[in-house]
Structure formats: C-alpha cells, structure tokens
DORO-223883 format. One record per atom (N, C-alpha, C): residue number from 0; residue in three letters; atom name; x, y, z. Coordinates in steps of 0.05 Angstrom, whole numbers, plus 5000, padded with zeros to 4 digits. Atoms other than C-alpha are relative to their C-alpha. Example, Ala and Ser with C-alpha at 12.3 -4.5 7.8 and 13.67 -1.06 7.14 Angstrom:
BEGIN
k:0 r:ALA a:N xx:5018 yy:4976 zz:5000
k:0 r:ALA a:CA xx:5246 yy:4910 zz:5156
k:0 r:ALA a:C xx:5018 yy:5024 zz:5000
k:1 r:SER a:N xx:4984 yy:4976 zz:4999
k:1 r:SER a:CA xx:5273 yy:4979 zz:5143
k:1 r:SER a:C xx:4985 yy:5022 zz:5014
END
This chain:
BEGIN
k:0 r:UNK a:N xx:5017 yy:4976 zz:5000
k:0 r:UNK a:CA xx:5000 yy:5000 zz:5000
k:0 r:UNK a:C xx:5018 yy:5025 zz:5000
k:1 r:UNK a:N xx:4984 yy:4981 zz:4998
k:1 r:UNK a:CA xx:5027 yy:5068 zz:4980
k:1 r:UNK a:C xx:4990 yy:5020 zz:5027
k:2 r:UNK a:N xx:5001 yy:4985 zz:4981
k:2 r:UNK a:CA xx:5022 yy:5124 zz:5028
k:2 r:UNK a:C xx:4990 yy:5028 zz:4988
k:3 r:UNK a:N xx:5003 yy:4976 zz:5014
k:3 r:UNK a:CA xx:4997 yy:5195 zz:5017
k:3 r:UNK a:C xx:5031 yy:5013 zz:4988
k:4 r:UNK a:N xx:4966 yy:4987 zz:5001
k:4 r:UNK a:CA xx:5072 yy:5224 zz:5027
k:4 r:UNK a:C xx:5008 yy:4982 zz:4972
k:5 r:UNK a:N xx:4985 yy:5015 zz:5023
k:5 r:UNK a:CA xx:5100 yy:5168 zz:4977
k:5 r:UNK a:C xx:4983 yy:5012 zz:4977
k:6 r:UNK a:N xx:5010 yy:4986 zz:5031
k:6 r:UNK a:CA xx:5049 yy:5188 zz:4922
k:6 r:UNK a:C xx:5001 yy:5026 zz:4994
k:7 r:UNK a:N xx:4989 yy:4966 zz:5010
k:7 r:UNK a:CA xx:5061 yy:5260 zz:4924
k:7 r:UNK a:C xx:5021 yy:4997 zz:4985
k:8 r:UNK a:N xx:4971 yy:4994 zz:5008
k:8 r:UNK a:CA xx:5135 yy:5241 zz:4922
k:8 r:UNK a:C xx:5001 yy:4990 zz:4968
k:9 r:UNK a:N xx:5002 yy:5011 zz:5032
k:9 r:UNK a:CA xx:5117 yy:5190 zz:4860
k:9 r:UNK a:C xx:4993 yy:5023 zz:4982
k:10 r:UNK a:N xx:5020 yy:4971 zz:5012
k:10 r:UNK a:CA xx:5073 yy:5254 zz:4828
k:10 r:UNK a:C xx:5026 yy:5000 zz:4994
k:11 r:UNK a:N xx:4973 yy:4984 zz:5008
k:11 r:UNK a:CA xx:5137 yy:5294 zz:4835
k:11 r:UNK a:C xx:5021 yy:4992 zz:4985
k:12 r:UNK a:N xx:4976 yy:5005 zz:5030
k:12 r:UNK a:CA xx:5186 yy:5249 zz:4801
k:12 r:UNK a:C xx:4990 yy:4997 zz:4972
k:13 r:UNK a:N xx:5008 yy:5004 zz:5021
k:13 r:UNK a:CA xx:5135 yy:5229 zz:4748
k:13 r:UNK a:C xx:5009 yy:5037 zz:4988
k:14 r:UNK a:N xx:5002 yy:4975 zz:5017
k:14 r:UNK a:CA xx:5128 yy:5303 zz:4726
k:14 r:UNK a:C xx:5020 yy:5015 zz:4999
k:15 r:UNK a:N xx:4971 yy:4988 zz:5003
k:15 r:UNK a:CA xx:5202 yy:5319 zz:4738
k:15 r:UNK a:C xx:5011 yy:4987 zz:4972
k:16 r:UNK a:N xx:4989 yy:5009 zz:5021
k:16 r:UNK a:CA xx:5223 yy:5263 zz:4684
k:16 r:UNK a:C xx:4978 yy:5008 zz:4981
k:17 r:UNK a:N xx:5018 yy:5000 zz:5021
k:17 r:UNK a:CA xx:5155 yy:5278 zz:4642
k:17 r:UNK a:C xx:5005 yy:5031 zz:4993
k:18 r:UNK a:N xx:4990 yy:4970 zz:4997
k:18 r:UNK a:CA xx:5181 yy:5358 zz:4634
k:18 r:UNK a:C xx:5024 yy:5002 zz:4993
k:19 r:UNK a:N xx:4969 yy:4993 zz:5011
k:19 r:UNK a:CA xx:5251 yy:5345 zz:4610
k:19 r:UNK a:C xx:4999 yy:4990 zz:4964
k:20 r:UNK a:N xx:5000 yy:5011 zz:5031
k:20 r:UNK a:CA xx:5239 yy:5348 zz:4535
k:20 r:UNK a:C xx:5018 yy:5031 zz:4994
k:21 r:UNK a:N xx:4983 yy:4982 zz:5008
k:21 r:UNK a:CA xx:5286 yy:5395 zz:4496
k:21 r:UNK a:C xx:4979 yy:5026 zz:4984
k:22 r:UNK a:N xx:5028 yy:4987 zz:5007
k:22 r:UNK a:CA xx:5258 yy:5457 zz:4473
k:22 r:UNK a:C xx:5001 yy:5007 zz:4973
k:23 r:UNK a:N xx:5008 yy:5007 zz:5022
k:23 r:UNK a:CA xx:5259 yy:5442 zz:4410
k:23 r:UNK a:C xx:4974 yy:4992 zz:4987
k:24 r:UNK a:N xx:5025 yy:5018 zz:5000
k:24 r:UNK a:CA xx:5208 yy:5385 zz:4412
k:24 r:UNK a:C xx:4982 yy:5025 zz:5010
k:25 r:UNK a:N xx:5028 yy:4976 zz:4990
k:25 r:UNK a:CA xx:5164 yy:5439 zz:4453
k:25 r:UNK a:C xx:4994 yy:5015 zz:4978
k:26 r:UNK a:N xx:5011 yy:4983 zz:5006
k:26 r:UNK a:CA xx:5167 yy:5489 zz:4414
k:26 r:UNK a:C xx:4982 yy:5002 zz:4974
k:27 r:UNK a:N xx:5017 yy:5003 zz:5020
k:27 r:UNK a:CA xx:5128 yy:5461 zz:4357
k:27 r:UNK a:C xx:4967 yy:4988 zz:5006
k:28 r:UNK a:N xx:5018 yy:5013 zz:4985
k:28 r:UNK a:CA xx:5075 yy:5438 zz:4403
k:28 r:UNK a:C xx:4986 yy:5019 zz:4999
k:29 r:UNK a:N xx:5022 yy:4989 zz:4988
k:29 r:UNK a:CA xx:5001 yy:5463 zz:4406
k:29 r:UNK a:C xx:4998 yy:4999 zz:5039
k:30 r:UNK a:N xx:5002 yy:5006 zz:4972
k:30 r:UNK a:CA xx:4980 yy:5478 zz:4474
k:30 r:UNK a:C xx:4983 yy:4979 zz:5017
k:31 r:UNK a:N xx:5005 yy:5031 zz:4990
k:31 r:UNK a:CA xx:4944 yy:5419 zz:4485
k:31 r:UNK a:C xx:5015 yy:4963 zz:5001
k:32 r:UNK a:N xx:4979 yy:5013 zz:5000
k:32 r:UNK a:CA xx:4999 yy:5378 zz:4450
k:32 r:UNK a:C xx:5018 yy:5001 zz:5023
k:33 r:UNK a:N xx:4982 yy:4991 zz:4973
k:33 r:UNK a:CA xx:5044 yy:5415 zz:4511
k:33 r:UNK a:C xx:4987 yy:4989 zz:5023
k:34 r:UNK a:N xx:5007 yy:5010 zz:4971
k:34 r:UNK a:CA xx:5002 yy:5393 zz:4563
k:34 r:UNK a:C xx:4994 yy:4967 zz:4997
k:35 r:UNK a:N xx:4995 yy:5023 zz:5016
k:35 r:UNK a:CA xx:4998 yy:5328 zz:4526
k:35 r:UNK a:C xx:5028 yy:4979 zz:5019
k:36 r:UNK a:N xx:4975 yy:5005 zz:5002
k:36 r:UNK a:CA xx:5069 yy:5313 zz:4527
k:36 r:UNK a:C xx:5015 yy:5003 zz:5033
k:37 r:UNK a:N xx:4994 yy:5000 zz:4978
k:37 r:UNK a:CA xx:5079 yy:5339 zz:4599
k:37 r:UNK a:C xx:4985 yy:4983 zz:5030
k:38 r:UNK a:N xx:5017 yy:5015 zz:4977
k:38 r:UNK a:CA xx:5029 yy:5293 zz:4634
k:38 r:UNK a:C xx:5004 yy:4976 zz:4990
k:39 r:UNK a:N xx:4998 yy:5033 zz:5013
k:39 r:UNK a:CA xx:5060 yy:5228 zz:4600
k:39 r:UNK a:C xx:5038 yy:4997 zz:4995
k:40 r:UNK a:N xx:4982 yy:5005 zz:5002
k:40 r:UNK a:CA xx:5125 yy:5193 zz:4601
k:40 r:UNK a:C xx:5010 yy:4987 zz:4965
k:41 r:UNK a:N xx:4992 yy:5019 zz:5029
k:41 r:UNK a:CA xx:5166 yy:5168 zz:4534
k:41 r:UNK a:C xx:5012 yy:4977 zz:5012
k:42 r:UNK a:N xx:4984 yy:5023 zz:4992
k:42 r:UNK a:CA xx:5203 yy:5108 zz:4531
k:42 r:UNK a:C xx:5027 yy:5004 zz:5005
k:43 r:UNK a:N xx:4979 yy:4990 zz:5002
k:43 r:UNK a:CA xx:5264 yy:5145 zz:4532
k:43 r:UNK a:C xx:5009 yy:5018 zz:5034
k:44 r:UNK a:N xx:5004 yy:4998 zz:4974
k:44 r:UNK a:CA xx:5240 yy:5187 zz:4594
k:44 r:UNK a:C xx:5001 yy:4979 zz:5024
k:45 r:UNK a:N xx:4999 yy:5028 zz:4988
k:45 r:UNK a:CA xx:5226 yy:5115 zz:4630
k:45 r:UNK a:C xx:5019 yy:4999 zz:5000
k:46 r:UNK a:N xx:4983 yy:5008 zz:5010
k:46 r:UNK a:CA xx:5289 yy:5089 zz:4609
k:46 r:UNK a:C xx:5021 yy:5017 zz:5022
k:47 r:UNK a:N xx:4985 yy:4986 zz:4986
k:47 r:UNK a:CA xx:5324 yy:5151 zz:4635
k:47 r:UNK a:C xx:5001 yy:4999 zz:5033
k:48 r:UNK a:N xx:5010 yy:5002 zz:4969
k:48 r:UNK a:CA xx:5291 yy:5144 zz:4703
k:48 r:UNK a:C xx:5015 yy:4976 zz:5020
k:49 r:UNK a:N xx:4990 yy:5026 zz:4995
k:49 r:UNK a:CA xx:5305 yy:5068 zz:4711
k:49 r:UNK a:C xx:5029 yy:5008 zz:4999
k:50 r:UNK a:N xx:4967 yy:5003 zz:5014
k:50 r:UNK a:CA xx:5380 yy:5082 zz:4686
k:50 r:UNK a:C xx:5005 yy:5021 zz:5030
k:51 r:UNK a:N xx:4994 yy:4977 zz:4972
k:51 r:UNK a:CA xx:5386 yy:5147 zz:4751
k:51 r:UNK a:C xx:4994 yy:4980 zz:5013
k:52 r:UNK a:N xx:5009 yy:5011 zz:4968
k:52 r:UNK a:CA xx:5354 yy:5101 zz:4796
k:52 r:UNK a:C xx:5010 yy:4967 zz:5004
k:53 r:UNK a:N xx:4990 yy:5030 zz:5000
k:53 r:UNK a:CA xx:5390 yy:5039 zz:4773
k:53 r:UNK a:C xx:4988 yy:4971 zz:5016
k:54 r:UNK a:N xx:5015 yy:5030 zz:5006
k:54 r:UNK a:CA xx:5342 yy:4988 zz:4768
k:54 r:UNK a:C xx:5009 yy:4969 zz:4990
k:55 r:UNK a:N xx:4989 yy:5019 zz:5011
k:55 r:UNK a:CA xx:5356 yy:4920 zz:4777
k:55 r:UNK a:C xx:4994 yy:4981 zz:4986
k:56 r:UNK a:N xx:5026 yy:5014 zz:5016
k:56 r:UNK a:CA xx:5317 yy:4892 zz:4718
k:56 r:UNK a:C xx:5019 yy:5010 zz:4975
k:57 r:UNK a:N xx:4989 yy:5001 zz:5025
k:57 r:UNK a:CA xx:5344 yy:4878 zz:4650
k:57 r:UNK a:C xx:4992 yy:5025 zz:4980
k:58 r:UNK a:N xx:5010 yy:4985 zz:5024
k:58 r:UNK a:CA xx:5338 yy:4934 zz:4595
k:58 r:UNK a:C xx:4978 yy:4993 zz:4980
k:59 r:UNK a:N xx:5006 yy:5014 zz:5017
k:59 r:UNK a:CA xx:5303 yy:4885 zz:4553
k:59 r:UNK a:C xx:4968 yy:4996 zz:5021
k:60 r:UNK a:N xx:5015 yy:5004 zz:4986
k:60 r:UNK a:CA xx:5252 yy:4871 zz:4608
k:60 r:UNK a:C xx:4983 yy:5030 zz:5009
k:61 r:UNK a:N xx:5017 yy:4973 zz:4998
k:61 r:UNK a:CA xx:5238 yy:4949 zz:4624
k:61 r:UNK a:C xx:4991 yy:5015 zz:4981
k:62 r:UNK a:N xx:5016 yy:4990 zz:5024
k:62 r:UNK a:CA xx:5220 yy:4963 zz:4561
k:62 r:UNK a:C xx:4977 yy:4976 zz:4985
k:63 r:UNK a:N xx:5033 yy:5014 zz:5005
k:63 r:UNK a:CA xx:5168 yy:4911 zz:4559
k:63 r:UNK a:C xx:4976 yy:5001 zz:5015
k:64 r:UNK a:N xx:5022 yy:4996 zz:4981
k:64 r:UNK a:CA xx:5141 yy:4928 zz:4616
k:64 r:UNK a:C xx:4990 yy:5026 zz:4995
k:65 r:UNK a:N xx:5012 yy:4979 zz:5002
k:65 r:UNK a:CA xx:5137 yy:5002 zz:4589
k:65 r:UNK a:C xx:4982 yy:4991 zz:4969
k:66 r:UNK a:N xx:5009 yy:5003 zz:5031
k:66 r:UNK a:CA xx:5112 yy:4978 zz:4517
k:66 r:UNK a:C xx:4973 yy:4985 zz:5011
k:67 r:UNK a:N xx:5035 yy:5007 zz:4992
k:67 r:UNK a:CA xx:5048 yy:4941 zz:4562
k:67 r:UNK a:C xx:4984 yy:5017 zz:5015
k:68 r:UNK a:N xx:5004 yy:4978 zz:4997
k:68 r:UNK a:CA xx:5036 yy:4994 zz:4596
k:68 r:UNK a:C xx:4988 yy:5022 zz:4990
k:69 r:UNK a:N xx:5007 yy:4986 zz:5020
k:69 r:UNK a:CA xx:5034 yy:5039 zz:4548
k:69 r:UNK a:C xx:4984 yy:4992 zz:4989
k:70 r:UNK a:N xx:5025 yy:5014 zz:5015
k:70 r:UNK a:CA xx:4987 yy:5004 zz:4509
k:70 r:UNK a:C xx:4972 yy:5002 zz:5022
k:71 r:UNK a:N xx:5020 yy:5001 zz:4989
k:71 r:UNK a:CA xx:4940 yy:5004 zz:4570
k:71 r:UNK a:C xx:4990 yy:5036 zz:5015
k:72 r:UNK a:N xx:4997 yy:4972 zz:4989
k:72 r:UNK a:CA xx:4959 yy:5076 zz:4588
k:72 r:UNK a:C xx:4973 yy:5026 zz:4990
k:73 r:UNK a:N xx:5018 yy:4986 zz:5008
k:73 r:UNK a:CA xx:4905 yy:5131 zz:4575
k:73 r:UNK a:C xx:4999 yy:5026 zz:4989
k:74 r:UNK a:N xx:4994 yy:4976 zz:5010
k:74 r:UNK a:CA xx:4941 yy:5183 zz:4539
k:74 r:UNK a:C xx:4986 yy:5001 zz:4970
k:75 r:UNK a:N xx:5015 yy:5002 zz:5025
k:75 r:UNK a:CA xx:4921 yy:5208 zz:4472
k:75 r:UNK a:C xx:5021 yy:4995 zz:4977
k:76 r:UNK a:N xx:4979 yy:5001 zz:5014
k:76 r:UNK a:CA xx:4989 yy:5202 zz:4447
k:76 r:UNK a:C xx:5021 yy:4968 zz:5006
k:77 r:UNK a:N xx:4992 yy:5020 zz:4992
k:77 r:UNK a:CA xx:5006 yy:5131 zz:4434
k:77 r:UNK a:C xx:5037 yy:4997 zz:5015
k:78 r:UNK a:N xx:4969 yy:5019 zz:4985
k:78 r:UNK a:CA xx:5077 yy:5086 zz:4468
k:78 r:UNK a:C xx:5007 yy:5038 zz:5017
k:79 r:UNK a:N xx:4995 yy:4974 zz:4970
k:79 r:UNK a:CA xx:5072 yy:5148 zz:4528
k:79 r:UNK a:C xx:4980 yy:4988 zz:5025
k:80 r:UNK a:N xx:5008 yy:5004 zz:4967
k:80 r:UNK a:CA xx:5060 yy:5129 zz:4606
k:80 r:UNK a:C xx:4979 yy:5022 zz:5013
k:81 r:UNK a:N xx:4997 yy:4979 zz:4995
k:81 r:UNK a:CA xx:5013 yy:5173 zz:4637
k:81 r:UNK a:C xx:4998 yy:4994 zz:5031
k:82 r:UNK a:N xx:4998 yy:5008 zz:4975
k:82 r:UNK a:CA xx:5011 yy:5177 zz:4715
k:82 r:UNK a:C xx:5002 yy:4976 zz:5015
k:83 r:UNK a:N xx:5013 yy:5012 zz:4987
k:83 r:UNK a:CA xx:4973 yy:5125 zz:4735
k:83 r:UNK a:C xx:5016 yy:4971 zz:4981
k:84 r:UNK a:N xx:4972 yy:5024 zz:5018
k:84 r:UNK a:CA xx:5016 yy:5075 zz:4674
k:84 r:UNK a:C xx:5031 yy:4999 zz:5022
k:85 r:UNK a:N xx:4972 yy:5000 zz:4990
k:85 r:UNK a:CA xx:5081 yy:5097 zz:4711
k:85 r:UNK a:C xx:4997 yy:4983 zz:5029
k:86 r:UNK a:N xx:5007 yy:5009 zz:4981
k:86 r:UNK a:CA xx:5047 yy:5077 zz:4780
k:86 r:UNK a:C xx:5004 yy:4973 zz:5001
k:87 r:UNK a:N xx:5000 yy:5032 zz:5006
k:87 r:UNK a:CA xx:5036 yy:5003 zz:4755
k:87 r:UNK a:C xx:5019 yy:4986 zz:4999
k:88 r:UNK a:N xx:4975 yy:5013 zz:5005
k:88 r:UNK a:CA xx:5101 yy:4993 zz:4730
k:88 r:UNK a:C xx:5017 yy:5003 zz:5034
k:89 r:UNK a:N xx:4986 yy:4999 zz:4971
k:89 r:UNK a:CA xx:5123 yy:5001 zz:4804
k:89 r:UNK a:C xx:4995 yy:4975 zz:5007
END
C-alpha cells in the first residue's frame, strides 16, 4: 500500500522526468499537444529514470514492461505512460 507522502513524492518524480523534453520538441507543440506531452512519460524518459535510479531489471525487460503499459495507458498520444501507467510499472 502506497502512502499519501509516497504518492506526492511519486507525482513529483513522474512530472520531473515527464518535463525534460528539449525545447525544441516543445516548441512546435500546440498547447494541448504541451500539456499532452507533459502529463505522460516516453520510453526514453522511462528508460532515463530506471537508468538514475539503477534498476535491477534487465533493459530488455523494462522496456516491455513500458511497451504494456503503454498500450493500457490513457494518453492520447500513443507508446507514452501517463501517471497512473508509471504507478503500475512500480
């Protein structure tokens, strides 16, 4: 069972790694695309997360678990995590 405290803290990292896109990518973004993109993880984001927090789970294995995920995730922008995706994979 999570805790209040722990899911804030989860919140906070999700939307710290879901907010590091270059501003590049942004800046071609509608503003719904932007809020899009900032309430959902990539596989790349994921990836990055696992890799800081050195996860002891095969590369090969955390990207299957983000690729089912994703698929069940409720963004509008397919192979992206959104909150409640990232939660699961915990």
């Amino acid at each position: 069972m999570i805790t209040k405290k722990q899911d804030s803290n989860l919140e906070k990292l999700f939307k710290f790694y879901a907010t590091q896109h270059s501003t590049q990518e942004v800046s071609k973004l509608s503003f719904d695309e932007l809020k899009e993109v900032s309430n959902s993880l990539t596989q790349s984001d994921f990836m990055k997360l696992c890799d800081d927090f050195k996860m002891p789970i095969s590369r090969d294995d955390l990207l299957e678990i983000f690729r089912v995920k994703a698929l069940r995730s409720k963004t509008k922008i397919h192979n992206k995590l959104d909150l409640e995706g990232f939660k699961d994979t915990l």
